[in-house]
C-alpha positions in Angstrom: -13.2 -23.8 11.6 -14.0 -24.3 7.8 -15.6 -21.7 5.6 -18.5 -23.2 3.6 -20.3 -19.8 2.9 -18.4 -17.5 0.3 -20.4 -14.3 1.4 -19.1 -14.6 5.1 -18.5 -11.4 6.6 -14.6 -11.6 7.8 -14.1 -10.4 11.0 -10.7 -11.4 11.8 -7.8 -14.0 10.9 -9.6 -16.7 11.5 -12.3 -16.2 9.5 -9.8 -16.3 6.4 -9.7 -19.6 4.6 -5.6 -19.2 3.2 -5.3 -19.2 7.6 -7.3 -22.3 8.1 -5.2 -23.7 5.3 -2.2 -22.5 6.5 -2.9 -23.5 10.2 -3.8 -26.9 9.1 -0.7 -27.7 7.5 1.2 -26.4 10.4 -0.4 -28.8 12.6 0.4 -31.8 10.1 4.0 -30.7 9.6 5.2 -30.3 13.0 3.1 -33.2 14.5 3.3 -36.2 11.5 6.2 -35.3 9.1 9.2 -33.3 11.7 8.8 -36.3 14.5 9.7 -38.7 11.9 13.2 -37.3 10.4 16.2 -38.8 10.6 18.0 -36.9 14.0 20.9 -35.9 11.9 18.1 -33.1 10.2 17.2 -31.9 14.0 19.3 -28.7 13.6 18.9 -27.8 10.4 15.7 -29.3 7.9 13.6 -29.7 11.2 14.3 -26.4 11.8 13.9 -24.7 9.1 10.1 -26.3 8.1 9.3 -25.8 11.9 10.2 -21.8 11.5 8.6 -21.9 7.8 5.3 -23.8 8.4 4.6 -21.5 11.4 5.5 -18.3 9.7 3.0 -18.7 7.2 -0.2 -18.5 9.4 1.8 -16.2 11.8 2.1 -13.5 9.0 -1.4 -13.8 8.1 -2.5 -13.2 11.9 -0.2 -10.4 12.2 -0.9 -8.7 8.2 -4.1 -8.7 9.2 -4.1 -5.8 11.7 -3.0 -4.0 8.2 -5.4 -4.9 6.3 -6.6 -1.3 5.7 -3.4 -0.4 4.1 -3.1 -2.6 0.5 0.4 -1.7 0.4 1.2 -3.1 3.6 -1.0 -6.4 3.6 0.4 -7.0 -0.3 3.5 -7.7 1.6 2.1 -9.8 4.1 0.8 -12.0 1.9 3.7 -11.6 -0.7 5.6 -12.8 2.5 3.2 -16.0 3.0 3.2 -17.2 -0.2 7.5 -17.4 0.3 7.1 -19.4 3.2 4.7 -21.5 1.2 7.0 -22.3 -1.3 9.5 -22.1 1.1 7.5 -25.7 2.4 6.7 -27.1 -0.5 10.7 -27.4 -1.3 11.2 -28.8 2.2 8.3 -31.1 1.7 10.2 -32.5 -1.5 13.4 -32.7 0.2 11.9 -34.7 2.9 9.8 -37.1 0.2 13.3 -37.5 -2.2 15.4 -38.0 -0.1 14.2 -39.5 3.1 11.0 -41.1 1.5 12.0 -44.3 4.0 11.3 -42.0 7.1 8.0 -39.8 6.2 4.9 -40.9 4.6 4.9 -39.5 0.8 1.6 -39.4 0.4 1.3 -37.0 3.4 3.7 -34.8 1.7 2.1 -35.1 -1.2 -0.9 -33.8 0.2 0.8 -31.0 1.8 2.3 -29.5 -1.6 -0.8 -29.7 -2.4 -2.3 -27.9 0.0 0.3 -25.3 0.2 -0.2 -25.2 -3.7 -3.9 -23.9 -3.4 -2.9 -21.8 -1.1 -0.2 -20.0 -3.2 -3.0 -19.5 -6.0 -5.4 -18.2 -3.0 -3.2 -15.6 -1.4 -2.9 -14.4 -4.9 -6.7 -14.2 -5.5 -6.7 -12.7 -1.9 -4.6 -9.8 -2.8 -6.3 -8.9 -6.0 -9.3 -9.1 -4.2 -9.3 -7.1 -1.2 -9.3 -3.9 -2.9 -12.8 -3.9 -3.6 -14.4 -6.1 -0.2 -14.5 -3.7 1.9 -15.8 -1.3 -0.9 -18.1 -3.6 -2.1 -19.8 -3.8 1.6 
């Protein structure tokens, strides 16, 4: 699912590396850090990251139908990087305070990745002006 090639033409979602990033980190949130929170967090922590690390990828899949219209996809990706920083608050609430539950460095990695993906949806959005005109 990786991108090595920077030319490659981008056809849909998928082909966008901030979605494989985002997508990625979904998958390691909701299958190694959620399982192992304390239960009292079920109804609210749990299920806030579960909405927040699935929004992310969601918005780029659905932003991208919009593409077309910078004003439009801006917010879309304005939108992402919120539920990415939304995560990487919920990742440090789950490594302060219940560091005995969830592995650190997994968090650790996850802030990270979320991080890069911040600074990418930027780039993204200054960007996209000129890829299709560039074409």
């Amino acid at each position: 699912m990786e991108n090595s090639g920077k030319n490659k033409q981008i056809l849909n979602f998928h082909d966008l590396i901030v979605y494989q990033n985002l997508y990625k980190a979904m998958k390691i949130v909701n299958i190694e850090i959620i399982p192992t929170l304390p239960r009292e967090e079920r109804f609210d922590l749990v299920d806030q990251m579960r909405r927040a690390s699935k929004a992310a990828p969601a918005l780029i899949a659905e932003g991208f139908a919009k593409r077309f219209q910078i004003k439009y996809w801006s917010k879309y990706l304005n939108d992402t990087i919120g539920e990415c920083n939304e995560m990487i608050h919920h990742l440090s609430v789950c490594k302060d305070i219940y560091g005995k539950f969830v592995n650190s460095k997994t968090c650790d990695e996850l802030i990270n990745l979320y991080t890069i993906t911040c600074k990418q949806l930027t780039k993204l959005g200054q960007s996209w002006r000129y890829y299709h005109t560039s074409k």
